[in-house]
C-alpha positions, -999 to 999 in steps of 0.1 A, spaced: -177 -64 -462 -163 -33 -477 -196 -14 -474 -200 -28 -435 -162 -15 -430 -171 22 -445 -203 23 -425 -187 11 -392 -159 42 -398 -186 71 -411 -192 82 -374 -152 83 -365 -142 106 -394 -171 127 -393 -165 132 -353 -127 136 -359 -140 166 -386 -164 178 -359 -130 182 -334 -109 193 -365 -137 222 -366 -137 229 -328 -100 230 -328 -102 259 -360 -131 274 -340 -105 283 -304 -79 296 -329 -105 323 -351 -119 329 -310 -78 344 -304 -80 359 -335 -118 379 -325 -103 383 -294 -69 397 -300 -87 423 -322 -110 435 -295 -140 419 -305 -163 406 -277 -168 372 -270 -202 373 -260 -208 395 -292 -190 368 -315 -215 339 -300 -245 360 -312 -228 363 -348 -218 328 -346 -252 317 -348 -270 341 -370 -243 327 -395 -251 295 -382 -293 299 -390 -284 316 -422 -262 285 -434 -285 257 -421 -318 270 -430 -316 267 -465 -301 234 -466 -328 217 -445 -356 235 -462 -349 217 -494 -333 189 -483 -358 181 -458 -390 192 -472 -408 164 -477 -395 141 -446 -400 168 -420 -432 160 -397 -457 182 -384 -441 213 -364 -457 206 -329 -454 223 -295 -434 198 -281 -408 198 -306 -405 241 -304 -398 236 -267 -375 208 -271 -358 227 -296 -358 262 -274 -344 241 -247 -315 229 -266 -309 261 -280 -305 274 -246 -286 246 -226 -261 237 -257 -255 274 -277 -266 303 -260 -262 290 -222 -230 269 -221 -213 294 -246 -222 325 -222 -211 305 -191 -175 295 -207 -170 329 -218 -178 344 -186 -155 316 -169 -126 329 -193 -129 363 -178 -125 348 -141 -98 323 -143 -78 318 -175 -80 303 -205 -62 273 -192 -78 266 -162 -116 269 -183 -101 243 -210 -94 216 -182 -128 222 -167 -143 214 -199 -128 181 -202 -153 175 -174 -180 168 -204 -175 131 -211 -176 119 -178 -211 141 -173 -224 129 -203 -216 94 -189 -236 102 -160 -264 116 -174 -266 91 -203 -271 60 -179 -295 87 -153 -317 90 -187 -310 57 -201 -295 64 -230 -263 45 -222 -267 6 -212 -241 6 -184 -230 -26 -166 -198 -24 -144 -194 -65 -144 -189 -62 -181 -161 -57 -206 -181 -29 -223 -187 -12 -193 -156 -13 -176 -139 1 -210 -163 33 -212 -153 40 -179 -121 33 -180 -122 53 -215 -139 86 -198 -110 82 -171 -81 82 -194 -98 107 -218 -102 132 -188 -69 122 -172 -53 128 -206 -69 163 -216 -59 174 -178 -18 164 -183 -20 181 -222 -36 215 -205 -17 214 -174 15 200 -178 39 216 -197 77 194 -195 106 204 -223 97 219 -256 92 201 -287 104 224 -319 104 201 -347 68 211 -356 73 246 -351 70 272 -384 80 301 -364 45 316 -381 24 338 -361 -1 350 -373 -12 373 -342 20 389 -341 5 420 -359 -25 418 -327 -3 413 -301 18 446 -311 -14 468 -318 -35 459 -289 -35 462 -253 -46 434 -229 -72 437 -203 -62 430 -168 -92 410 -154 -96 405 -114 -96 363 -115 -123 349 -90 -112 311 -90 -145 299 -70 -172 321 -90 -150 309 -124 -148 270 -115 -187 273 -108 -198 291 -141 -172 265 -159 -188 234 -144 -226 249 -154 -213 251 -189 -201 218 -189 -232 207 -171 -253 226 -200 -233 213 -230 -239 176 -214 -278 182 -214 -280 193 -246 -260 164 -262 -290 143 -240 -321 165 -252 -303 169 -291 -308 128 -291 -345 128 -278 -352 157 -304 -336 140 -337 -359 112 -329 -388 134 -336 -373 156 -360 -346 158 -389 -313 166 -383 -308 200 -408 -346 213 -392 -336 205 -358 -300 219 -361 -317 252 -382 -342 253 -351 -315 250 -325 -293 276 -344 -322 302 -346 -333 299 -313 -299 300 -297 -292 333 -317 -324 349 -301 -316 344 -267 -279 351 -269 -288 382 -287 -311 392 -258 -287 385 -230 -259 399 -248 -280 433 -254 -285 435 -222 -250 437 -213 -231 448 -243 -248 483 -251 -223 499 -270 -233 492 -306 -198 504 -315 -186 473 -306 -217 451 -328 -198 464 -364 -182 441 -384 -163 452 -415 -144 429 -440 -116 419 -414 -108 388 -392 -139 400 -370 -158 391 -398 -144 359 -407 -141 346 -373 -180 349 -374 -186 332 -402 -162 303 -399 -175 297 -363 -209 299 -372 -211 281 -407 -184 252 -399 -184 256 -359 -224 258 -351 -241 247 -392 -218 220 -396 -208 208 -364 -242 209 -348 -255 188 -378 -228 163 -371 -228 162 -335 -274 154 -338 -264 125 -363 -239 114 -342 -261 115 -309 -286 94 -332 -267 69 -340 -243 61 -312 -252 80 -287 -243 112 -264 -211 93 -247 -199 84 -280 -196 118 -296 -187 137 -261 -158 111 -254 -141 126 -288 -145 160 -274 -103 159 -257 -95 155 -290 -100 188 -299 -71 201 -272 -48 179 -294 -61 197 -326 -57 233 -311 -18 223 -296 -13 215 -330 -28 245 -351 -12 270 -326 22 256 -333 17 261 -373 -1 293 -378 6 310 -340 43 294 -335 28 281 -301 51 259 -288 45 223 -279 54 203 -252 63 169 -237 30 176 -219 12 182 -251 27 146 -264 16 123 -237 -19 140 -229 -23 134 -266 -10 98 -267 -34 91 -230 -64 105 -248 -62 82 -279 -59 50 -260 -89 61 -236 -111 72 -271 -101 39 -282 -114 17 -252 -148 43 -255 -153 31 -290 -141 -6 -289 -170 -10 -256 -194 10 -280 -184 -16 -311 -182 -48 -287 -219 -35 -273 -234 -27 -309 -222 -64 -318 -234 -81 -286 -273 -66 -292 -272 -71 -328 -264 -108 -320 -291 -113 -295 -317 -98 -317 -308 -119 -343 -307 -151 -323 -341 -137 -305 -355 -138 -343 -342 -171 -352 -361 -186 -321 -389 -168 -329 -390 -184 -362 -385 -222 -352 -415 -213 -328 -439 -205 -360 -438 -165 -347 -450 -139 -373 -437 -110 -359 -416 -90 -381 -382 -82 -379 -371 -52 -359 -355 -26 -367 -319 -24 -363 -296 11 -353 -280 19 -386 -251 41 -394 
């Protein structure tokens, strides 16, 4: 019972780690930024560190379980380099530039329901309205979205009692000067809804590729592959190579931490994850990670929260719960009708064996 129990919470924790992660990703991002480094710059360093982290790992680990490299797992592998790293990171980034940090964020909560879409388009997802397990991913998705819109959007009184009056940009925002940028809101909301479009995708293609290959060797693949094209895109439009150093600074840390933990780690994660419960399951904890950033930002960049920040929070919980109580009430339901499939099978004199069941 206790093993089941451990098993049936693996893929919550290691998802609340990935959104821990993502949350520690956006604040190193202000710290790059503040400093003047480039954004498109940092996604290329991101996943150099990424490749140089990951490799290793999943040529030892997964030496002697990794099949035959074919063609079709070097496209499929190219692809989600370029729809899930180097594409949707380029597309966010230039999004920032035409509306606002704000405005991108609530476009991004866009993801769930997308992956939703796509999921049951691809059928990845079983979907049935007239049931209680559909009705609760949709509902889910809604109050997930709805939620991350009111944290982002809404602000309401001030909450000080988590404040440290810390802020660690304070040295940044004294030193540097800020860019004006013209804002374009339609070119920005379109760039912003192909990056969520992109990200989607790939959390559809990573699931189709884990099933032919292992997770470190697909997430090294993904990693190297992204870094390539992102490099070639971002040559071609950042030429000044004073910009490319890096020196022991934050620029420097930012790149590893987003790379090893954001891209090595995460990526890893989020391919199990896709493997074992599916692409709606791991992008409906993604408004989770707007809770962890509200919160990081008031201890280390004395960020205050909100009464906006509290209820978005509180409305993305309860629709992450109702995602993963349909995804647990759905599990439950097929593992009962195989079983009951098997026990008919066996009155009947049948001497098929027993199939396999999705483990965690």
């Amino acid at each position: 019972m206790g093993c089941v129990a451990v098993d049936e919470l693996k893929p919550i924790l290691l998802m609340l780690l990935c959104q821990l992660a993502s949350g520690g990703v956006n604040i190193f991002y202000k710290f790059a930024v503040a400093d003047g480094m480039k954004i498109r710059i940092l996604v290329v360093y991101r996943l150099i560190f990424a490749t140089v982290f990951i490799a290793p790992i999943a040529l030892f680990f997964e030496r002697k379980s990794r099949p035959k490299f074919t063609w079709t797992i070097a496209y499929q592998a190219i692809t989600c380099a370029l729809l899930g790293q180097a594409l949707a990171s380029n597309l966010y980034a230039e999004s920032l530039v035409l509306t606002s940090a704000t405005y991108a964020a609530a476009m991004a909560n866009l993801i769930p329901a997308l992956t939703l879409l796509m999921s049951v388009v691809f059928r990845l997802e079983k979907f049935d309205i007239r049931r209680s397990t559909g009705k609760s991913k949709v509902l889910g998705t809604g109050l997930g979205i709805a939620g991350a819109m009111i944290l982002t959007l809404y602000k309401g009184i001030k909450i000080d009692f988590l404040s440290t009056n810390v802020n660690l940009l304070r040295h940044y925002e004294s030193t540097t000067h800020v860019t004006v940028h013209h804002h374009n809101l339609v070119s920005g909301t379109a760039l912003a809804l192909c990056s969520c479009i992109s990200y989607a995708a790939w959390l559809i293609l990573q699931a189709k590729l884990i099933e032919k290959y292992p997770v470190f060797s697909s997430t090294a693949l993904t990693c190297f592959n992204g870094a390539v094209i992102a490099g070639v895109y971002c040559l071609c439009r950042e030429r000044d190579f004073t910009d490319w150093k890096l020196g022991w600074n934050i620029r420097l840390l930012s790149a590893a931490f987003t790379g090893i933990v954001g891209s090595g780690i995460v990526i890893a994660i989020t391919a199990w994850g896709t493997w074992v419960r599916g692409p709606l399951y791991v992008s409906s904890f993604s408004p989770l990670a707007l809770i962890f950033v509200a919160l990081l930002g008031s201890l280390v960049l004395d960020e205050k929260l909100h009464l906006g920040s509290v209820i978005g929070s509180v409305i993305i919980v309860l629709g992450l719960y109702l995602v993963l109580w349909g995804k647990s009430k759905e599990i439950k339901d097929s593992s009962s009708l195989e079983i009951t499939a098997i026990s008919d099978g066996n009155r009947r004199g049948d001497e098929k064996p027993l199939s396999p069941v999705q483990q965690v």
